[in-house]
N, C-alpha and C positions, 0 to 999 in steps of 0.2 A: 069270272070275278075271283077275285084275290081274298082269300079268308082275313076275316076282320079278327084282332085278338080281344081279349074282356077287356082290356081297357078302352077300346072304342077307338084305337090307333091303326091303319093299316100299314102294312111293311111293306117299299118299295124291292126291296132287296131278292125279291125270288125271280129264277128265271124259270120258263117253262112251268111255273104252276108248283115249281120247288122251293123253300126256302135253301140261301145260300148261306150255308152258317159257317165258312168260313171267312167272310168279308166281314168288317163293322157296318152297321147298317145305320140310316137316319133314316126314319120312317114318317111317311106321307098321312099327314090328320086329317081323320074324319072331324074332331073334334065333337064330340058326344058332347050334348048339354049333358046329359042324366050322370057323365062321371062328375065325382065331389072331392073337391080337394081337401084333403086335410084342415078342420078349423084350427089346428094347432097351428100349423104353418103363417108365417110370418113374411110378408110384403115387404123384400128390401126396396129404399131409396134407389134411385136407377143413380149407377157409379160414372163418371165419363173420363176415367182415368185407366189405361189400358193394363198396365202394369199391377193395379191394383183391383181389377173385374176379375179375378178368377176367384173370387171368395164366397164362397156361399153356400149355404146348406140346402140337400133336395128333400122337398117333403115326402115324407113317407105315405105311399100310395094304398087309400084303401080299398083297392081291387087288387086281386091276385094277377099276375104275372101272366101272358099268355102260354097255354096247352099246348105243349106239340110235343113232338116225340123226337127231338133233336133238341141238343145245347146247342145254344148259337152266342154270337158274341154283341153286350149291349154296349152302346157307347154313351156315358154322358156327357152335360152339357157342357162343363169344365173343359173337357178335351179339346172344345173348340177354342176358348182360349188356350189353355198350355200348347195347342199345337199351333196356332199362333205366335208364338213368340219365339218361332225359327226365326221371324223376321224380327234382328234386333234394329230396323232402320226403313222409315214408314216409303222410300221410295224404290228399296227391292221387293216391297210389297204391289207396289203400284206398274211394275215393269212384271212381276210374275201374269199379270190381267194383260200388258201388254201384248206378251208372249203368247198367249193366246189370242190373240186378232192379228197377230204376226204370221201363227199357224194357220189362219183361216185363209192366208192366201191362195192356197191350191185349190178353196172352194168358191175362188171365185173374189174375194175380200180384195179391195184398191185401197184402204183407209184405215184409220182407227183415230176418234175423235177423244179426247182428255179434254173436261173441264166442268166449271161450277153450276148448281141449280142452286138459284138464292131462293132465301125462305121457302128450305124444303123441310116442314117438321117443325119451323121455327128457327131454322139454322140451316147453312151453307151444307148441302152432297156434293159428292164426288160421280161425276158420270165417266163410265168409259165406255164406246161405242163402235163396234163395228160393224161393215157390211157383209161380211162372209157369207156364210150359208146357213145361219141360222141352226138353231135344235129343235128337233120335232119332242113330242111327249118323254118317246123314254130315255133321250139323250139327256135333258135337261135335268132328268133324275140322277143321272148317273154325275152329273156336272157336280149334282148337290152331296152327293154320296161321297166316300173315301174308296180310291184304291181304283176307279174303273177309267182307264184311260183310254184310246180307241189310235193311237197317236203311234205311229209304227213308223213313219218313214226316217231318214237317217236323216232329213234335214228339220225335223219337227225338233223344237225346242224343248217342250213339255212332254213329259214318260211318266210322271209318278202317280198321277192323277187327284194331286193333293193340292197344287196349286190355287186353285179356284178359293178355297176355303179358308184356309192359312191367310192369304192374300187379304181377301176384305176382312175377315175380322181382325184384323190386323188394324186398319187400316179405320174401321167402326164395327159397332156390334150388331147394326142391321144393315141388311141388303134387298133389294129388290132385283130380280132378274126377267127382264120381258125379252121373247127370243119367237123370233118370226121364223119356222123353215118348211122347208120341202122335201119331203122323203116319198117317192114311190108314187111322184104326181098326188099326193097328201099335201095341201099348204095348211100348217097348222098356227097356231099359238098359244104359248102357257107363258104362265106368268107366275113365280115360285118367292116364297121369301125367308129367310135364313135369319133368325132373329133372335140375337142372343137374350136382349133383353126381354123380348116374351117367356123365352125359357128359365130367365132369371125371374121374372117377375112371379110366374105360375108355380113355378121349385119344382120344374119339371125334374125327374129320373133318367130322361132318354131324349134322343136328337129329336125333337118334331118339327114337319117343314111344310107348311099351307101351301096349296099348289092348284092351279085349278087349268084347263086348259079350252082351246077353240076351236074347231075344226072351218075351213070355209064349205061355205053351199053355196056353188055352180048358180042352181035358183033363182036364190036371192040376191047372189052376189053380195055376200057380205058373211062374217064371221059367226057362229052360232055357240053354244054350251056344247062342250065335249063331254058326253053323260060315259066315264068309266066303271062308275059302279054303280051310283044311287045317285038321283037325283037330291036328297037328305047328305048325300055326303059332298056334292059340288057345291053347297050351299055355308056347308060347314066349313069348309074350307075358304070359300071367298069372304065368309063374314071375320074368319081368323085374320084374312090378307087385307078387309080394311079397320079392320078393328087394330093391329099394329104398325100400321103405314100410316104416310099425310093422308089417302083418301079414304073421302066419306062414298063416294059412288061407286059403282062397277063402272058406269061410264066413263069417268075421271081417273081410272084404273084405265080402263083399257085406249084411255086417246094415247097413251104416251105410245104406241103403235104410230101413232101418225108420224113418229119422229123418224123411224125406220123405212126407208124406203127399198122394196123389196123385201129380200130377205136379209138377216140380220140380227145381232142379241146387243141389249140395250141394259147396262147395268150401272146402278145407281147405290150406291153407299155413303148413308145418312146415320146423323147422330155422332159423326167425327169423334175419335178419341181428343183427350185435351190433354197436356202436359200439366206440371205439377203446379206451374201459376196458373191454370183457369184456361188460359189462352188455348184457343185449337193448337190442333200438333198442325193441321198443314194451314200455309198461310196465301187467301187468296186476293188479298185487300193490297199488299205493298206492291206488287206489280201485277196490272193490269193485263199482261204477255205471258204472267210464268206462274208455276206453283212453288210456294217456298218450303221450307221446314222455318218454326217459328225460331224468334230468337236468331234471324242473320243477322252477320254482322255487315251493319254498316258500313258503308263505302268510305274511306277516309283520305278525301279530296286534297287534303293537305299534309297530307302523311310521303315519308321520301320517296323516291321514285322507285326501287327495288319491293317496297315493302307493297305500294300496290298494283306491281307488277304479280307479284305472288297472290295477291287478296284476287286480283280482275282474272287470273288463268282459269282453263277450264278445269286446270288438274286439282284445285281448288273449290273452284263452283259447284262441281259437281256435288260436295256435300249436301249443300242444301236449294241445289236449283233445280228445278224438275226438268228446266228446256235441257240447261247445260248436260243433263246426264240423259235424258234421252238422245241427244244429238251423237254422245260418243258408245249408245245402248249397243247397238248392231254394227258389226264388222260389214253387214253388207247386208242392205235390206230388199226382199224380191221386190221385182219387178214391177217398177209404175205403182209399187205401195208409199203411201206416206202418213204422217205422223200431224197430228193439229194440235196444238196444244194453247185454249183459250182465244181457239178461231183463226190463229195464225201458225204456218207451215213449219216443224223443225227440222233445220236444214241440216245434214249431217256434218258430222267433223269428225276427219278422219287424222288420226294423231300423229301417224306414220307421215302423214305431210309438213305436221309440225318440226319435223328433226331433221338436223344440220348436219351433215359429214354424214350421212347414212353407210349403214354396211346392213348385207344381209348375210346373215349366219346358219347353215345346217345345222340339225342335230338329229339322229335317231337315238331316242330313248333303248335299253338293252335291260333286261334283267335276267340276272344269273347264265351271261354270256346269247339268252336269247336277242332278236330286235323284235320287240313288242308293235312296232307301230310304226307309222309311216314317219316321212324324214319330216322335222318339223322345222319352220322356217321362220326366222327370226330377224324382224328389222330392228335395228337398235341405232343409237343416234343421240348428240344435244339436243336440246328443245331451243326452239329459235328464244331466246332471252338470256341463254346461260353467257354468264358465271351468275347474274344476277337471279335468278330462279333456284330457289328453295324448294325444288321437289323430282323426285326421281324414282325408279322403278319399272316395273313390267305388265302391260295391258294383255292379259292374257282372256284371248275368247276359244266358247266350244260353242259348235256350230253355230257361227257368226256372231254370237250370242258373249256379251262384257262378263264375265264372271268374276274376277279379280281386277280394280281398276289402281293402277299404280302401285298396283304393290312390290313392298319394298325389301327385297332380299337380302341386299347390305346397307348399314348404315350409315355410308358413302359412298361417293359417287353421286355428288350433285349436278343436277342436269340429265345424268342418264336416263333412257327412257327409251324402252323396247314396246314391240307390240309383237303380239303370235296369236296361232290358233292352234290348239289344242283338243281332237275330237277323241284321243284312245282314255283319257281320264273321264273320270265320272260327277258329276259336279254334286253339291249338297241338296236339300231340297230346297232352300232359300236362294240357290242358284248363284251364292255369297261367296263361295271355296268348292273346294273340291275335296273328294274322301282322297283320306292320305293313305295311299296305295304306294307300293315299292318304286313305281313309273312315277309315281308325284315329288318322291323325296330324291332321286336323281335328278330329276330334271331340278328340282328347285339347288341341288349341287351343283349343277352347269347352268343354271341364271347367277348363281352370285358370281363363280370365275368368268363366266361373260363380261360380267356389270363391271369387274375388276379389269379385268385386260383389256377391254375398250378403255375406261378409263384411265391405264398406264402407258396406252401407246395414242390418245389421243385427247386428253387434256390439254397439253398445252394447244391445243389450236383455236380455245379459246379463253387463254390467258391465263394460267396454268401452268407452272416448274413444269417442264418437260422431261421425260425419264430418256436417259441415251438409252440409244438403238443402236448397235454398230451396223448392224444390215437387217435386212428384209428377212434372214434365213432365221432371225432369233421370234419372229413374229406366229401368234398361235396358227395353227391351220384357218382358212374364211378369210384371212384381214388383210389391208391393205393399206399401206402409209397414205397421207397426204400428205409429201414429204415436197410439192415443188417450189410452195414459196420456201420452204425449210432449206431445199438445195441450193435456191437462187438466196437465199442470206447467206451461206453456209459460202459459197463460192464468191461473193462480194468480199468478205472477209479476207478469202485468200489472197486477194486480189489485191484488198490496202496491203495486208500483211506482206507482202510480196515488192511492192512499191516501197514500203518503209525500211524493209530490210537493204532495197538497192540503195536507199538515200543514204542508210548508216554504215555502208562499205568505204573502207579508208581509199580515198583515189588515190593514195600514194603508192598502193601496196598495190596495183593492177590483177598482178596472179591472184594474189589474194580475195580480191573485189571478181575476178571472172570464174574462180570458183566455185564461191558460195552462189553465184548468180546460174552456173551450171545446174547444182544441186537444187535450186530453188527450180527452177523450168526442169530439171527431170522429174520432179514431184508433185508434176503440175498444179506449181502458181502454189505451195504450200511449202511454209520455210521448214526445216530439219534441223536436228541437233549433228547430222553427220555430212559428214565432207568429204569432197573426191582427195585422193592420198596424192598428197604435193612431195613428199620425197622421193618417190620412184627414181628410178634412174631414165626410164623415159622421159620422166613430167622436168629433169634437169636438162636431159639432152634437148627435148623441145625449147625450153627457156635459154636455153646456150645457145644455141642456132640462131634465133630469135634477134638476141642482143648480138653476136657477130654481124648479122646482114644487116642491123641498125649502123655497125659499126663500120664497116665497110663501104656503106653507103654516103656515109657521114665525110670519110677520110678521101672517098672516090675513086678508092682503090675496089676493082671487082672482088668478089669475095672468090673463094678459092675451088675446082671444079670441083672435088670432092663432096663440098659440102651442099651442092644445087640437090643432090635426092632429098638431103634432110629438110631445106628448105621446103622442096615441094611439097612433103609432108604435112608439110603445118600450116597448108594455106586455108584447110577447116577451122581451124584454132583462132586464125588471124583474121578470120574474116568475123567471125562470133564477136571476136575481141573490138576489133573497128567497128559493130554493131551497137556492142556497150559503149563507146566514145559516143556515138552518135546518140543516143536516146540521153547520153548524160548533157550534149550541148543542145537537146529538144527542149529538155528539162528547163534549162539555164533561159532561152527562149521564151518559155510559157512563165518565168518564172517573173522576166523583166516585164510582159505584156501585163500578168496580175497587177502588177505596180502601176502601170500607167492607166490601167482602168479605174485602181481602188482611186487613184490620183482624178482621175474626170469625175469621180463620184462625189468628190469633198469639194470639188467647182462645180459640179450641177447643185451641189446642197446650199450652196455660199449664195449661188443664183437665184436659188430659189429663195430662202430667207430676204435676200434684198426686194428681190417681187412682190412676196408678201406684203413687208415695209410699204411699198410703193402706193402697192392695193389698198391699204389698211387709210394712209393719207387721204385718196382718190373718193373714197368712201366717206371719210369727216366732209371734204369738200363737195359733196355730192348730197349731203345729209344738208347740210349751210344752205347752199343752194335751192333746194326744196322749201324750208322752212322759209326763205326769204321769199322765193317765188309765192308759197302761201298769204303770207303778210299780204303781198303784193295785192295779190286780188282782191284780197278784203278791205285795202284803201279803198282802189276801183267801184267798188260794190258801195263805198259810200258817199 
């Protein structure tokens, strides 16, 4: 047995029959009737504003301090707030709990259930439930304690061992924890409760935390009193656990076991913080599916179509939706586990799906010419909505785990939107940021030139001033145009260009019209400002030969033998030349057929109009008809 101190408090905190006084400790109440609190001390109003519960004075205890022969460290009740309010946002409170039924997968855990106990206390809890493996007696202390984590492997989330605590009072100022496990063929149960406002209530000095536990009997088959010290102190305890709970019974205390099948911890936080209007901080009335943060903004049905495109994204929702922000929680969540949240499945969304034009980008972080850490790998990309989407940035997770959701490195670049994982950085204990380390502040240097150079070589593709590229060779290291509809517009152009230049060549001037047409097909299909050199004395001798054998041919006189070499020469020239004659009388062809179709088109329209007319009559007459045939019958009829 564990020495009791004079105030009738015992300490969980010793191992081996030591006390540990270098841990803070929150100690396990016997809760002594015969201690007396202070008559001076003063009964505050219970607070339910979370920002504003850290206020209050502890009474001055009049028992002495306990005996021992070591300083050790006390923690008050205060702490539990102030160190609360890491979490400045009630839903990385509610993922820090998830986090832990995420880790319990290696013992076994398929599930973690989210959602509302109505009229519990008189108001709406928060239950979160897993099926893991449960905490035997001294786990469940160590849950409740600071600083003792057990969480070693490199895929576990949780290392600080603060989460637990931080989290719910965050979150409310009491908590219940019932946790079903098995240690050593021991199936046990304890049931603990963390109560800020008992501790406020009393003006308590130091953490105290009612705990009582069960051991099963084979026997009887069924759960019994786990007697660890005194039978006076398992008493004291459970009447502390329904004296500031909903339950009046131990019975009614211990059914909530029935909800646990197997093994498994079942925790429940009640007495909800409320925001500055009255209203709960979390909202479980506007939707029946989801948890909110109070104060959404409404859906605005008629509002233009950009604006709620922005409002309905998840890069949005997630503010204040609990599905929406669980769904993008986990980069990748083990195997066969999943997520309930108010009875129905949240399905995951992976964001990296979300983006259009994808690249994936290396990087290894370096410091001071070191490589710190492995190559870190980066998808970035539009988000299927852009240009019309108002939101951008970088999803960076450590081990699998959102810690950074959108954040925004530059303050342009809309639509961009990267995702990575990041395991050599250290996250904060709100699991919000990361400690800014020399590896944090480079790397957050090469997300903004990221965000920047994606953005310069790949805006316009969706509608977007395009920045010239002359080649691939000016592009960063990783990247890769999407340049084919850009090449197939780019060679369409050269193409009219190319055409309008031949139309605006003088046919009078031949040389003149077959040279610019050379220059245009040697630069393939792209006109130039330069021209093949027409003075040469070849480019005359060619042209003088040319007009001889025209001339000679003309008179019928043979041209003279001398001049047949130079002729031959230029039967490449002439025949290029006969090419352009020919495409210019294609031209003249396709130009007279355009006319006679635009011409059947203004006789199919003339035809048509008359038809109309025709129908339009056929129809009066047809209406006449009817109306008479009706008459008609209703003589008959009389």
């Amino acid at each position: 047995m564990e020495d009791l101190n004079a105030s009738g408090f015992l300490e969980i905190g010793s191992i081996n029959g030591l006390r540990n006084s270098s841990l803070p400790e929150i100690r396990n109440s016997s809760l002594n009737p015969s201690f007396q609190w202070s008559t001076s001390h003063k009964v505050l109003p219970p607070c339910r504003q979370f920002w504003k519960a850290g206020d209050y004075s502890a009474v001055d205890a009049t028992q002495p301090t306990s005996k021992t022969y070591q300083n050790r460290m006390r923690v008050h009740p205060k702490f539990l707030h102030s160190n609360a309010t890491s979490h400045k946002w009630a839903f990385s409170a509610i993922a820090e709990l998830l986090d832990n039924a995420v880790d319990e997968a290696c013992n076994g855990a398929t599930s973690v259930i989210i959602d509302k106990i109505a009229n519990f206390g008189g108001s709406h809890a928060l239950l979160i439930q897993d099926d893991g493996g449960g905490m035997d007696p001294e786990s469940i202390r160590h849950c409740m304690s600071f600083g003792f984590s057990n969480k070693q492997s490199n895929s576990s989330i949780g290392q600080y061992g603060n989460g637990f605590k931080t989290s719910t009072m965050r979150l409310g100022p009491d908590v219940l924890v019932f946790s079903r496990g098995c240690k050593e063929r021991s199936l046990t149960q304890s049931v603990g409760i963390l109560s800020y406002t008992f501790l406020r209530q009393t003006g308590c000095d130091d953490v105290l935390v009612p705990m009582v536990d069960y051991n099963f009997n084979p026997l009887t088959r069924g759960f019994v009193r786990m007697i660890r010290h005194s039978d006076k102190h398992f008493r004291d305890n459970l009447s502390a656990l329904l004296r500031w709970s909903p339950f009046s019974k131990e019975e009614e205390l211990l059914n909530q076991f029935n909800h646990i099948k197997g093994c498994g911890t079942r925790i429940i936080v009640f007495n909800l913080w409320q925001n500055d209007n009255g209203d709960p901080e979390l909202d479980f009335d506007t939707n029946e599916k989801d948890i909110l943060i109070s104060g959404t903004p409404k859906a605005m049905h008629n509002s233009r179509f950009a604006k709620d495109l922005n409002e309905g994204h998840i890069g949005n929702r997630f503010h204040y939706s609990l599905r929406a922000y669980a769904s993008i929680l986990y980069l990748r969540l083990p195997e066969n586990f999943k997520i309930f949240l108010r009875g129905h499945l949240v399905d995951p969304h992976y964001i990296a799906e979300d983006l259009l034009y994808k690249q994936c980008i290396k990087y290894k972080p370096q410091v001071a010419g070191t490589i710190e850490s492995e190559e870190i790998g980066t998808v970035i990309g539009f988000l299927n909505g852009a240009p019309h989407l108002d939101i951008h940035g970088f999803n960076i997770y450590h081990r699998c785990r959102l810690i950074m959701p959108f954040w925004r490195v530059v303050h342009k670049c809309r639509g961009v939107v990267g995702v990575l994982q990041v395991d050599c950085l250290k996250p904060t204990h709100d699991k919000q940021d990361f400690e800014k380390s020399d590896i944090f502040h480079k790397l957050e240097n090469r997300l903004k030139d990221m965000a920047l150079e994606y953005w310069k070589y790949h805006c316009h593709l969706v509608g977007y001033i395009a920045f010239k590229v002359s080649s691939s060779k000016e592009l960063p290291a990783g990247y890769r145009l999407y340049n084919q509809e850009t090449f197939e517009s780019v060679q369409e152009a050269k193409r009219r260009k190319c055409a309008q230049d031949v139309e605006e060549a003088d046919v009078s001037q031949p040389q003149s019209r077959f040279t610019r047409l050379t220059c245009i097909l040697a630069n393939g299909g792209e006109s130039s400002q330069a021209v093949l050199p027409e003075n040469e004395n070849n480019g005359e001798n060619i042209y003088a030969t040319e007009a001889l054998k025209l001339q000679s041919v003309t008179s019928g006189n043979a041209p003279a033998h001398k001049n047949k070499p130079q002729i031959q020469i230029q039967h490449g020239k002439r025949d290029r030349n006969q090419a352009f004659i020919t495409m210019v009388q294609r031209r003249e062809q396709l130009t007279q057929q355009c006319m006679e179709l635009e011409k059947s088109v203004e006789e199919l329209t003339h035809k048509e109009q008359e038809l109309r007319s025709e129908l339009e009559v056929v129809r009066l007459v047809y209406d006449d008809l009817c109306a008479e045939l009706k008459y008609t019958g209703k003589m008959d009829r009389l």
